[in-house]
C-alpha distance (Angstrom), angle and dihedral (degrees) to the residues before:
residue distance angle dihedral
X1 . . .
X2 3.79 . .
X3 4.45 91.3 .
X4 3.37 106.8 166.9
X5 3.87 109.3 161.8
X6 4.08 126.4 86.5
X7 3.45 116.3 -74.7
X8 3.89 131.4 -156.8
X9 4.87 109.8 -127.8
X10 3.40 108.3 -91.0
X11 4.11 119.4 -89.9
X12 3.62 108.4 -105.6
X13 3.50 105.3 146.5
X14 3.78 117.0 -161.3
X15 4.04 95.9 8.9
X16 3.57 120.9 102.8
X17 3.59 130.0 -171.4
X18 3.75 115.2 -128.2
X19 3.78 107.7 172.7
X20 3.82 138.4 5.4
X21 4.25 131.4 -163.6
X22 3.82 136.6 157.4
X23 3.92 112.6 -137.6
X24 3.61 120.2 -106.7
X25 4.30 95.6 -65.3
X26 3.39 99.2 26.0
X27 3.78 104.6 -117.1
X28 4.36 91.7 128.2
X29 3.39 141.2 8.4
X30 3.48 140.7 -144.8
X31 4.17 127.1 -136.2
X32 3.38 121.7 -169.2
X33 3.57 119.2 -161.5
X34 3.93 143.3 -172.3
X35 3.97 86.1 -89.0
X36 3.55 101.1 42.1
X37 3.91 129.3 -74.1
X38 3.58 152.3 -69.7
X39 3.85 140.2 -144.9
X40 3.89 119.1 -152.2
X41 4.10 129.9 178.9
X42 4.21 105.3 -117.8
X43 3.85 95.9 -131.5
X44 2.90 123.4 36.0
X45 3.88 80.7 28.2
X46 3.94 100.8 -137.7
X47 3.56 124.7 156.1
X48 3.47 114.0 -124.6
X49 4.09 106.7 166.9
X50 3.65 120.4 37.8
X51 4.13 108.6 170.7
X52 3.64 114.3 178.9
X53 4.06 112.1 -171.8
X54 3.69 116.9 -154.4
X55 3.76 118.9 -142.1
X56 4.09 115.9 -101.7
X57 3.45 130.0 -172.8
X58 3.53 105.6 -69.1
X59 3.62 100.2 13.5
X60 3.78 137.8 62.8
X61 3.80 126.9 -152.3
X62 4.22 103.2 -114.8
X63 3.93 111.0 126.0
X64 4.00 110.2 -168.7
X65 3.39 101.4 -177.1
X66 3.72 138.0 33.1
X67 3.92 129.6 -177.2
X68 4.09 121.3 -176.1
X69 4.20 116.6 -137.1
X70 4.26 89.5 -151.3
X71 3.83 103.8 -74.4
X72 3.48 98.9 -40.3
X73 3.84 133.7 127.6
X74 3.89 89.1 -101.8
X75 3.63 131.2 97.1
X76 3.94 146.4 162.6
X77 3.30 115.9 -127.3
X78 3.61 134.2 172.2
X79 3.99 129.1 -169.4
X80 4.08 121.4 -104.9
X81 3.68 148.6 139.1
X82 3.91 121.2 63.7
X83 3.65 92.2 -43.0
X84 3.22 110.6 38.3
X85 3.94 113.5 -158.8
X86 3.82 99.3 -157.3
X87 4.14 121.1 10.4
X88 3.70 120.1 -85.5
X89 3.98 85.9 -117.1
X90 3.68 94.0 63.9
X91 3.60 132.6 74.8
X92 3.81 117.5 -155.6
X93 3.75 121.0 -157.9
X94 3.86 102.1 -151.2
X95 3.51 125.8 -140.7
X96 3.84 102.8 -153.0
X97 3.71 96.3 179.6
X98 3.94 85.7 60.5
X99 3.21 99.9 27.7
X100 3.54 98.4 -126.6
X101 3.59 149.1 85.1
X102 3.45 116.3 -71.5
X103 3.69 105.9 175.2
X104 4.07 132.2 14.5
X105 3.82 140.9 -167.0
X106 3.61 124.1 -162.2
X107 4.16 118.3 -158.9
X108 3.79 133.7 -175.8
X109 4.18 90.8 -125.5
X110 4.01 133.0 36.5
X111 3.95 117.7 -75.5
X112 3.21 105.3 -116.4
X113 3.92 99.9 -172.3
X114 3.66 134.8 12.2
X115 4.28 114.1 -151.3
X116 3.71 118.3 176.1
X117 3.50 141.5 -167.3
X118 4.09 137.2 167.2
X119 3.69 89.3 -88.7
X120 3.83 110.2 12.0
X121 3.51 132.0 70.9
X122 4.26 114.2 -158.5
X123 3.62 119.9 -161.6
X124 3.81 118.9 177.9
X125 3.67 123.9 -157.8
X126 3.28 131.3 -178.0
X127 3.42 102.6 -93.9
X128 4.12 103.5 10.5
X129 3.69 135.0 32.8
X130 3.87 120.2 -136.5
X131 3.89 120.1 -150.8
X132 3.85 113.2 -160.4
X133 4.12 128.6 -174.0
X134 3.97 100.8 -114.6
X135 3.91 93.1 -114.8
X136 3.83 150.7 122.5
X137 3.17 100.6 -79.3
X138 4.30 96.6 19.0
X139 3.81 108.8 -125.9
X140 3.67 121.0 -155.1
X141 3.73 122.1 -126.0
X142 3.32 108.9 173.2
X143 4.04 154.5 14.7
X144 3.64 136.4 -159.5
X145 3.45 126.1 -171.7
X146 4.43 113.9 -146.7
X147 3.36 133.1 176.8
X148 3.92 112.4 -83.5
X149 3.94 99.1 -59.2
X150 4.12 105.0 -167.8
X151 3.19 95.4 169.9
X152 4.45 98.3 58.9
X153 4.35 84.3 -123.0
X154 3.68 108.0 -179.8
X155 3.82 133.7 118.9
X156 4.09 131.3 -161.0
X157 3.63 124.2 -152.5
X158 3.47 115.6 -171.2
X159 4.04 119.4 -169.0
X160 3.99 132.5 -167.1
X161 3.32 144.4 135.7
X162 3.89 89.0 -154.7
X163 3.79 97.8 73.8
X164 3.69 126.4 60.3
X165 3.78 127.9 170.1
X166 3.57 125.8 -165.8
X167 3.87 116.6 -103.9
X168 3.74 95.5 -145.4
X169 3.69 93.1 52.9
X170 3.97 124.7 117.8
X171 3.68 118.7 -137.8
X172 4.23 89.3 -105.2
X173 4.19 90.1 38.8
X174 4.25 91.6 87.0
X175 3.97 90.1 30.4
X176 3.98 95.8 110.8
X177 4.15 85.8 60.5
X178 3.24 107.4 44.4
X179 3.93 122.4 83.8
X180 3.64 140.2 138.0
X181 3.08 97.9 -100.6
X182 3.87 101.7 39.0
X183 3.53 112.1 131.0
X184 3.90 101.1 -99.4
X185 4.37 131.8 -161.8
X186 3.85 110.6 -121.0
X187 4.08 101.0 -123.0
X188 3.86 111.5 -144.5
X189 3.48 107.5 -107.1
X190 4.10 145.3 -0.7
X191 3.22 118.2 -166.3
X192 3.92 121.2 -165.0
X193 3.56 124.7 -163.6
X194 4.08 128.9 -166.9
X195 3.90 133.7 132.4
X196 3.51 129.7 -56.2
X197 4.00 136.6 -127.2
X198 3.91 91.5 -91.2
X199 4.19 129.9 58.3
X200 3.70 106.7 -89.6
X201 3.90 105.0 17.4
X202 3.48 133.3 110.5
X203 3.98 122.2 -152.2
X204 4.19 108.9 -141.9
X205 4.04 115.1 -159.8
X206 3.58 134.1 168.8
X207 3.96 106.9 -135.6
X208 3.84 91.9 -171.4
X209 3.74 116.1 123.1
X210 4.12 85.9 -112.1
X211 4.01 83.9 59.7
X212 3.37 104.5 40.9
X213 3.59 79.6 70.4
X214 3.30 105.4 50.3
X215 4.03 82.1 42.0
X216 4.09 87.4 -165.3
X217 4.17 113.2 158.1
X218 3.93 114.2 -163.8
X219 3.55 119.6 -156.9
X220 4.36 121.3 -151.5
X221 3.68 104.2 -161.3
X222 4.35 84.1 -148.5
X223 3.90 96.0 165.0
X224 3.86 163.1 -0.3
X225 3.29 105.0 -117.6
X226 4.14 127.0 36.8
X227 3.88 117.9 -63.1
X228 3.49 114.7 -111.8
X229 3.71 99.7 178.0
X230 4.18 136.2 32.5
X231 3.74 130.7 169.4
X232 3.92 122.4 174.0
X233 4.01 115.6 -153.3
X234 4.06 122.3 -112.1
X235 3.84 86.1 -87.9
X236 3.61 103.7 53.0
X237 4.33 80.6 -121.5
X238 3.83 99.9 109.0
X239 3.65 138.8 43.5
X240 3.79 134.3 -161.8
X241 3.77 127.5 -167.8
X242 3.62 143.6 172.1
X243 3.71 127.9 -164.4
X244 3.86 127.6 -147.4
X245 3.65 90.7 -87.5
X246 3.99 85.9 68.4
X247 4.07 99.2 -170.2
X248 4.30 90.7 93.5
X249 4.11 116.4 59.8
X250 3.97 105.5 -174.6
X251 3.76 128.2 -162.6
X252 4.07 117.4 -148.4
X253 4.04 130.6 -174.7
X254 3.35 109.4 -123.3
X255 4.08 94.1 -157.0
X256 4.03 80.6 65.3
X257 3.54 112.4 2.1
X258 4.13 95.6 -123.9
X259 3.25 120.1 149.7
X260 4.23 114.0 -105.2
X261 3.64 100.6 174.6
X262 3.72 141.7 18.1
X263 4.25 109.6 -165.4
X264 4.04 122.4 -175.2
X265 3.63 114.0 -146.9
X266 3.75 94.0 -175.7
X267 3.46 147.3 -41.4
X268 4.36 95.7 -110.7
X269 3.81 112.1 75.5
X270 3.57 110.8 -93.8
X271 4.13 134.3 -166.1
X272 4.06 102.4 -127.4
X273 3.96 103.6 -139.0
X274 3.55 105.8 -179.7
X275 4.22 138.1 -23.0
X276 3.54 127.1 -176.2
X277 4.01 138.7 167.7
X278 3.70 139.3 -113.5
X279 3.56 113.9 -92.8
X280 3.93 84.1 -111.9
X281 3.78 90.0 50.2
X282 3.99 87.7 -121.2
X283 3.86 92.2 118.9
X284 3.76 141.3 36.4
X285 3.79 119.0 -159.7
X286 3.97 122.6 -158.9
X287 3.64 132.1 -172.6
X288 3.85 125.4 -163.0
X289 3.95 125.6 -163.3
X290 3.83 84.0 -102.1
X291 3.65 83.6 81.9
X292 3.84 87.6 -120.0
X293 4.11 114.0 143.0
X294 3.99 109.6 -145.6
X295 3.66 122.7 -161.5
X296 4.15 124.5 -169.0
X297 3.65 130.4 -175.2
X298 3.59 109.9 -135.2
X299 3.93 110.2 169.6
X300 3.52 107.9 132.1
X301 3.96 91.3 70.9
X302 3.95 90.0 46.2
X303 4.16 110.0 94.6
X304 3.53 90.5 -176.7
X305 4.03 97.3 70.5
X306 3.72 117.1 67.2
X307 4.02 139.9 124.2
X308 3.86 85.5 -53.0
X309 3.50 93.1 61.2
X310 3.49 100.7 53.1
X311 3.66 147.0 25.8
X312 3.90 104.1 -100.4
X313 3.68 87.7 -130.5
X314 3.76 91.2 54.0
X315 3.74 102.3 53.6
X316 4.24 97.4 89.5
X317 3.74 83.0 63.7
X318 3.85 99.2 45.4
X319 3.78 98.9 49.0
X320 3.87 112.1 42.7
X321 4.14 109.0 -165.7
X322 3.86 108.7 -110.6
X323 3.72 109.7 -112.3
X324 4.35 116.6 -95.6
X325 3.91 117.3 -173.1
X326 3.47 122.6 -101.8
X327 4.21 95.2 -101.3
X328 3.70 87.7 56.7
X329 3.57 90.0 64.6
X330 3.87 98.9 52.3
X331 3.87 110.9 84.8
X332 4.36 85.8 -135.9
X333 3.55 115.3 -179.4
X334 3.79 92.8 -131.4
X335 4.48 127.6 64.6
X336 3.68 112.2 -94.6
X337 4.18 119.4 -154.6
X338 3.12 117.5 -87.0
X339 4.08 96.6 -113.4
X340 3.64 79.1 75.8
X341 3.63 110.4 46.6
X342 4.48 73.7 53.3
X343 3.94 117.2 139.1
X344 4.09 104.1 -136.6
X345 3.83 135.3 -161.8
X346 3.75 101.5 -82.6
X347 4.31 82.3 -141.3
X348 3.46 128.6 26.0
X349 3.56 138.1 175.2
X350 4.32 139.7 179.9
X351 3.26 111.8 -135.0
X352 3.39 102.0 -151.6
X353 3.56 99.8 70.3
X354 4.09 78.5 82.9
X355 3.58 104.5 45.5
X356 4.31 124.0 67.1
X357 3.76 128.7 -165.6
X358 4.04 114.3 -127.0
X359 3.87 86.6 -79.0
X360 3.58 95.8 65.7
X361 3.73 87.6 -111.0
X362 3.95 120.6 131.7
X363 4.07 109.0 -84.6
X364 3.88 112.8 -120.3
X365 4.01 97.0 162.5
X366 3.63 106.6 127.2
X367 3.85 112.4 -107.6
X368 3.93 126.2 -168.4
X369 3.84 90.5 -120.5
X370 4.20 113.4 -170.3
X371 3.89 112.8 -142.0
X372 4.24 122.3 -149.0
X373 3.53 134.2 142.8
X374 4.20 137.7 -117.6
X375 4.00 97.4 -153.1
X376 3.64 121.2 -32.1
X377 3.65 98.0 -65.1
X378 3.79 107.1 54.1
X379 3.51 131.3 63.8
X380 3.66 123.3 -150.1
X381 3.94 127.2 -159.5
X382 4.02 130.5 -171.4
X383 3.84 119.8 -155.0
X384 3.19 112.2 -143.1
X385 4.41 98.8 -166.8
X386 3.63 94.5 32.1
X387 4.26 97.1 38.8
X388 3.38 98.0 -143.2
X389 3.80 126.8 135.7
X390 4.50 118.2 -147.4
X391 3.31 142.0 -170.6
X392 3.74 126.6 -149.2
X393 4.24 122.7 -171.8
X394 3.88 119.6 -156.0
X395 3.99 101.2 -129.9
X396 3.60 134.4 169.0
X397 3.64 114.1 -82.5
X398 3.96 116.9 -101.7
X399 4.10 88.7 -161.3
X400 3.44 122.7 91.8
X401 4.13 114.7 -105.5
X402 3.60 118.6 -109.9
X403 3.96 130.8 -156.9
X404 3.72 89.7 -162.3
X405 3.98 96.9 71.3
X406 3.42 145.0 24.8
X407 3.50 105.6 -126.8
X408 4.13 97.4 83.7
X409 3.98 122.4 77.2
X410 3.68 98.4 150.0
X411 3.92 94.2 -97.1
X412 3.74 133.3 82.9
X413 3.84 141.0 -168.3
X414 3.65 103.5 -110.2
X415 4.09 114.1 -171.9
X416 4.44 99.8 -131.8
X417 4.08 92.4 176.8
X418 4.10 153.5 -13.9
X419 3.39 138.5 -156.8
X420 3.57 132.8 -163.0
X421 4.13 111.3 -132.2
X422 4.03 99.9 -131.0
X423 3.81 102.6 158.1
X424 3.64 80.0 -165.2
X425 3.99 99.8 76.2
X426 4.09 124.8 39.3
C-alpha cells in the first residue's frame, strides 16, 4: 500500500479500544473494545472475528482485556470499559466456536492480565500471580507474591518442538479439534516472567509440568527503580526489560540470568509501551509514549542463528551493527561517561511525523501503541486511541553515514502501509 503522507485516526465514533495482544507467534491479533472484540490476521491485516455483545439486564458489553490461546477458538477475556460485560474479578475463557463461556474464575481483586497457554492459565494481580492447570474445572498450582504490579506485567514463553500450528489458519479453522478435554502433548518448557518481591527485580519460573517439579524461581536483579516493561523471547531464553526511567532497555539469559545486552533509548525519561523480538530472536523492537519506534540488533545472544541460517555471504545484510557514539570509537587515554560508551537502536523512527490531529497539525497525544512483527524484517504497531493498524520495513538507509553522530547505521525505518481498524468494513 506504499502510504506515506499524514493521516488523520480513523472515525469510529462511539467504539473505544481497551486492550490490544498478538497470539503466541504473532501472525493475528485480537482487540477488544468497549462493545465487544475483534480478531484480525497481522499481515495481510484482515479481520477475521468481529464479536459485538449486546447489553442484557445485568450486564453491559465492554471487554478490557483480551488474550489469544494460538489460533484456536479459545480466549481469555475479562470485562471493562463503562459497561463492563463480565466483572473485572473474573476471567472468562471464551469458547468462540459456541459462542459462549466455557470456563470462569472468580477473584477477590481486578485481573490485571490474562496469559494463556495449552495447559496453563496466568492470572496477574496486583500483588500475586495465580497459575492454574488449563482444565474443566481449572486447578491452581501455584502463587507468587510481587511487589504491587499496577500495571498486570508478566510474559509467558512457551517452547516445543511437539506442537505445531498452521500459519494460514483462522482462529475457527482448527475449532472441530480442539476441546478441553482433547488429549494434549506436554511441550518442554514455559517460562513465565513478572516482577519480583523487591523494586527492580524480576522473578523467572518455568510453569511446565517438568518445572513444577523442580519448583526453582530465578530472580534478574534488571534495575533501580520499578520495571515498567518485560518481554520474554519465543524460546523462553532471553528477557528484555525497561524500568520507569525508560532511557535503558536490558537483555537477560534466563538459563543464568547474566546480563547480554545493555540498550539506551534516550537520555529524557520515557514510558516503555511495548517491545517485542524478531521471530528469529535477532531483533528487539521498543516503543515509548514519545511515539518513537526503536529497533536493536541482538544476535550474539541468539543460539538459533548461525552459518545454517544464512548464506555466509548474506549475513552483513541480516545483522546491521547497533549504533555507538563517536567517543566510543576513539581508543582515548582518559574514561568517557557512560552516555557515551551507550549501545543505540541501529534504526529509529517518530511516529508522529505520520499521524495529524483534526487541524492538520502533526499528532503528539500519547497513544498506547502495541508492537509485533510480520517476519523478521517488519515491524508492526496497533494504536489503540487513534485505531489504526501500520507497518514499518527495515531498509537500507538512502542517507549518507556520519561519524559525527549516532543517529546513522546505514538502515532506516521506512513506514510500507496502514490500515484503519473499522470493524465495520472487511
Amino acid at each position: 500500500m506504499n502510504i506515506t503522507k499524514p493521516m488523520t485516526p480513523g472515525k469510529l465514533p462511539g467504539l473505544q479500544f481497551l486492550d490490544v495482544s498478538f497470539n503466541q507467534d504473532q501472525g493475528c491479533f485480537a482487540v477488544a473494545h468497549d462493545q465487544g472484540f475483534l480478531v484480525y490476521n497481522t499481515n495481510p491485516i484482515d479481520l477475521r472475528v468481529r464479536r459485538f455483545f449486546a447489553p442484557s439486564s445485568g450486564s453491559g458489553s465492554g471487554i478490557g482485556q483480551i488474550s489469544m490461546l494460538h489460533r484456536t477458538n479459545y480466549l481469555a477475556l475479562v470485562g471493562g470499559g463503562k459497561s463492563p460485560r463480565f466483572p473485572s474479578n473474573k476471567v472468562i475463557i471464551w469458547d468462540d466456536l459456541k459462542r459462549k463461556s466455557s470456563l470462569s474464575l472468580n477473584f477477590m481483586s481486578p485481573v490485571l492480565k490474562v496469559l494463556l497457554s495449552r495447559i496453563r492459565i496466568v492470572v496477574v494481580l496486583r500483588n500475586q500471580v495465580l497459575v492454574y492447570e488449563f482444565a474443566a474445572p481449572p486447578k491452581r498450582i501455584a502463587a507468587y507474591e510481587t511487589i504491587d504490579n499496577d500495571h498486570g506485567l508478566a510474559d509467558l514463553s512457551v517452547y516445543s518442538t511437539l506442537v505445531h500450528l498452521p500459519s494460514s489458519a483462522s482462529i475457527s479453522s482448527m475449532s472441530s479439534s480442539e476441546s478441553l478435554s482433547s488429549p494434549r502433548e506436554y511441550p518442554k518448557g514455559q517460562i513465565l516472567a513478572f516482577p519480583g518481591r523487591t523494586i527492580g527485580q524480576i522473578q523467572l519460573v518455568d510453569v511446565s509440568p517438568e518445572g513444577q517439579e523442580k519448583n526453582s524461581i530465578s530472580i534478574i536483579k534488571a534495575h533501580k527503580s520499578r520495571i515498567r516493561c518485560i518481554t520474554l523471547n519465543s524460546t523462553g531464553t532471553l528477557i528484555a526489560s525497561a524500568s520507569e526511567t525508560g532511557t535503558i532497555i536490558r537483555v537477560h539469559s534466563t538459563h543464568t540470568t547474566a546480563l547480554l545486552y545493555e540498550f539506551r533509548r534516550g537520555i529524557n525519561r520515557a514510558v516503555i509501551t511495548s517491545m517485542s523480538f524478531s521471530p528469529n530472536e535477532s531483533k528487539l523492537a521498543v516503543l515509548s509514549d514519545k511515539n518513537t519506534l526503536h529497533v536493536y540488533n541482538l544476535i550474539q545472544s541468539n543460539a538459533k542463528l548461525g552459518a545454517d541460517s544464512y548464506p555466509e555471504e548474506d549475513l552483513s545484510s541480516h545483522f546491521p551493527s547497533n549504533r555507538q557514539h563517536m567517543l566510543n570509537k576513539l581508543n582515548l587515554p582518559f574514561p568517557i561517561p557512560n552516555y557515551f560508551q551507550s549501545t543505540w537502536s541501529f534504526c529509529s523512527i517518530n511516529t508522529n511525523h505520520f499521524h495529524t490531529d483534526a487541524n492538520g497539525n502533526e499528532d503528539r497525544a500519547v497513544d498506547n501503541g502495541v508492537i509485533g512483527w510480520s517476519g523478521n524484517n517488519s515491524v508492526i504497531i496497533v494504536w489503540k486511541t487513534k485505531r489504526i493498524w501500520e507497518k514499518y520495513d527495515i531498509v537500507e538507509s538512502s542517507k549518507h553515514r556520519t561519524e559525527e553522530s549516532p543517529s546513522t547505521s546505514g538502515y532506516e525505518l521506512a513506514r510500507y502501509s496502514w490500515k484503519s481498524l473499522d470493524p465495520q468494513s472487511g
